[in-house]
N, C-alpha and C positions, 0 to 999 in steps of 0.2 A: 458315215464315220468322220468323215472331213468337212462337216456343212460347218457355215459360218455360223456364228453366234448372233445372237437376234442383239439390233442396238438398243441403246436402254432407253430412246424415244418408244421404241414399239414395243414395252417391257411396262410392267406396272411394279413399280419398286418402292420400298421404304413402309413397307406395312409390315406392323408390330404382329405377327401374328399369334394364334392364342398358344401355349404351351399344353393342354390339355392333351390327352394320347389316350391311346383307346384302338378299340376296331370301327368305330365311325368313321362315314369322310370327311375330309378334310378342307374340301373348295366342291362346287357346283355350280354348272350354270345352264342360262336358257339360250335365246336367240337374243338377248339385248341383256341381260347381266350377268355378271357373276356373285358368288358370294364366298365368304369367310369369314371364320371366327375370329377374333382380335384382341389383345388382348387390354383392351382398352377396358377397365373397371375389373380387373383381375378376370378378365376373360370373357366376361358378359355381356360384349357388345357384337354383337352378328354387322359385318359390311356386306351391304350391297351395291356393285359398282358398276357402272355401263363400260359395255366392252369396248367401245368406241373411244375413252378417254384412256390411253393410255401415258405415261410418263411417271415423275416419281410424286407419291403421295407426301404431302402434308403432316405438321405434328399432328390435326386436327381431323381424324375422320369420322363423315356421319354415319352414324351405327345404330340398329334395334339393341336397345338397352332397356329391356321391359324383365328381362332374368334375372331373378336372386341370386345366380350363381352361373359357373362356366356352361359357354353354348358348346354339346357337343356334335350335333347332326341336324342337317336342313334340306328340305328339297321343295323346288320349285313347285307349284300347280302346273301341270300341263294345259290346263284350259284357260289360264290365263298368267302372261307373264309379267302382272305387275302384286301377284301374289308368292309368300315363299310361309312354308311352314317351320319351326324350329324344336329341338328338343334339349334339356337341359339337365345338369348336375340338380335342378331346382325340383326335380321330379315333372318338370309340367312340359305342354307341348304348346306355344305359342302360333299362333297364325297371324300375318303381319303383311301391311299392303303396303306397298312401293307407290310413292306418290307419281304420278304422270310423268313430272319432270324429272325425276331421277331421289334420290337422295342430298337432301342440301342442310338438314341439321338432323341430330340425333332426336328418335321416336320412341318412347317410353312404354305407351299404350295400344296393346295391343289388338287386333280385331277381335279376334275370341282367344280362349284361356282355358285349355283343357285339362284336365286335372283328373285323378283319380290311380295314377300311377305310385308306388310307394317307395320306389328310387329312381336313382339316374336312368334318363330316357337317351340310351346312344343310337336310334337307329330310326328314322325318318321316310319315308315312301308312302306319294299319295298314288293312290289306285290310276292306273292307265288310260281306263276308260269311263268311272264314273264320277262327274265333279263334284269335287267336295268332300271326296271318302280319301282317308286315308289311314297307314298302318304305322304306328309306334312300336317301339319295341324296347324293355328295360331292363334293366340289373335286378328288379322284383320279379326275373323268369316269368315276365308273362308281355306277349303282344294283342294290343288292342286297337281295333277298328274304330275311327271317332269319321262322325259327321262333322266336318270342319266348315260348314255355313253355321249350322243347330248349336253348333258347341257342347254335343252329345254322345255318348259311348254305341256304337252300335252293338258290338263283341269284344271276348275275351277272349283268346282261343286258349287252351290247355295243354300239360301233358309236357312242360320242359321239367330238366332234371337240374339245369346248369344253365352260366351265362348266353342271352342269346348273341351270335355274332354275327347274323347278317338274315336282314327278309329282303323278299323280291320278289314282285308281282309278274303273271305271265305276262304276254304282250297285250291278251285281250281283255285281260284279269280276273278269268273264273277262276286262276291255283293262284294261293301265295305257300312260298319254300321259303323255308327258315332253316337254318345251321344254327347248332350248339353247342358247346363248348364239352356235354358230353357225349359229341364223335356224330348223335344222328341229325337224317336229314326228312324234316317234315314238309310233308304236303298237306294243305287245308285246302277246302272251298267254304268261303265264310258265309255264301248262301246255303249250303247246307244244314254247316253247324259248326259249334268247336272245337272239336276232336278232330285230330288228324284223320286224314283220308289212307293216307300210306306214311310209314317209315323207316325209314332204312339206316340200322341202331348203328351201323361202323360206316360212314361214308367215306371220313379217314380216319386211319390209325392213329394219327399225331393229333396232339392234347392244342396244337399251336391255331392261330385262326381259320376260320375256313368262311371261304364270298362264294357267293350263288349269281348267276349269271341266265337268265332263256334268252334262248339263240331262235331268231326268226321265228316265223307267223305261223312253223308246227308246234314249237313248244320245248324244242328237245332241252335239256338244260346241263349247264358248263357249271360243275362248281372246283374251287381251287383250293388247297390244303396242302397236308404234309405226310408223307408215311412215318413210322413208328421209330423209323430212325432219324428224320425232320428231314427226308428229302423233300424238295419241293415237288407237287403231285397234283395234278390235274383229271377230272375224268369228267366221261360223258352219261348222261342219265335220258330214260325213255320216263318222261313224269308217269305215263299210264302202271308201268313195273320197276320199281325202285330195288327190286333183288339184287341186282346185279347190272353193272354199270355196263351202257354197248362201248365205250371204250375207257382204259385208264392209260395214262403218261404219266413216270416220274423224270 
């Protein structure tokens, strides 16, 4: 409650960040950078920064600026951390390599250039365990599987009613869970197929966002929401039986 305030040497300060809002994130990082949207070109420009430099930023930051429009969600590769994937108000999903030495001028062109989505892509997650795969998710109610070597769609999965607000892969990534904006919560396994495996139509009651969270290496899964009256409400879910949650907290 009383900890000192961090100095503003050991702070990363003076970045314009982007105005765009949404249920996307907002900053991510790996083991050597971070990233954020900026709002450098009316928002279009993705920073990635090494966690090591910190102090106050420059008028001038170097930023992926290969988007037509505002970046709203990015997430690292796990298998390699000079890769980051991006999603855009542009409809598309951009993949984009970090040169060795860091970021030292702004990068236009991107590695691959996925495309096939019909609105804003808010939602970013490459797969846990296999490289190269990862999942998108749009305002077109639908999330797709791209091979992000190939620059290829693997799946479409099916079955939203409403805006998606949050996917997430398990730890070892046979289930991806998805929340929607209307209240359920889906279970896929995209080696299966596209159709949900289970769902569970009232997760919460509130109209307001809801994040999906697996907890440890059984799977059990955390998602966070609202009851019907906008309390803030948390509950615990068994992925195998999505009936009925083994715990709820508002």
């Amino acid at each position: 409650v009383y900890a000192d305030a961090a100095k503003d040497e050991d702070c990363y300060t003076g970045l314009k960040l982007s105005t765009a809002t949404g249920d996307h994130n907002y900053i991510k990082a790996n083991c050597k950078y971070f990233a954020v949207a900026l709002s450098v070109g009316g928002g279009k420009g993705l920073a990635v920064h090494d966690l090591e430099k910190t102090g106050k930023f420059g008028s001038s930051v170097p930023c992926f600026t290969g988007h037509h429009d505002k970046v709203l969600d990015f997430d690292f590769n796990p298998f390699n951390d000079q890769i980051i994937a991006s999603g855009s108000e542009d409809c598309t999903v951009k993949v984009w390599r970090v040169p060795d030495e860091g970021m030292t001028e702004n990068i236009s062109e991107a590695e691959v250039s996925l495309e096939g989505h019909q609105r804003k892509v808010a939602h970013i997650k490459f797969h846990p365990t296999a490289n190269n795969v990862v999942a998108s998710a749009s305002s077109d109610m639908s999330v797709k599987i791209w091979d992000a070597e190939a620059g290829g769609e693997l799946a479409s999965l099916e079955g939203f009613a409403n805006l998606i607000q949050d996917v997430a892969w398990s730890r070892n990534g046979d289930l991806l869970a998805t929340s929607c904006k209307d209240k359920a919560l889906r279970m896929f396994d995209v080696r299966v197929g596209t159709e949900a495996l289970q769902t569970q139509e009232k997760a919460h009651e509130g109209t307001k966002s809801s994040k999906i969270c697996f907890l440890g290496n059984k799977g059990t899964i955390a998602t966070v929401g609202f009851t019907r009256q906008s309390k803030r409400q948390f509950k615990i879910w068994d992925p195998r039986n999505l009936e009925a949650a083994v715990c709820t907290q508002d």
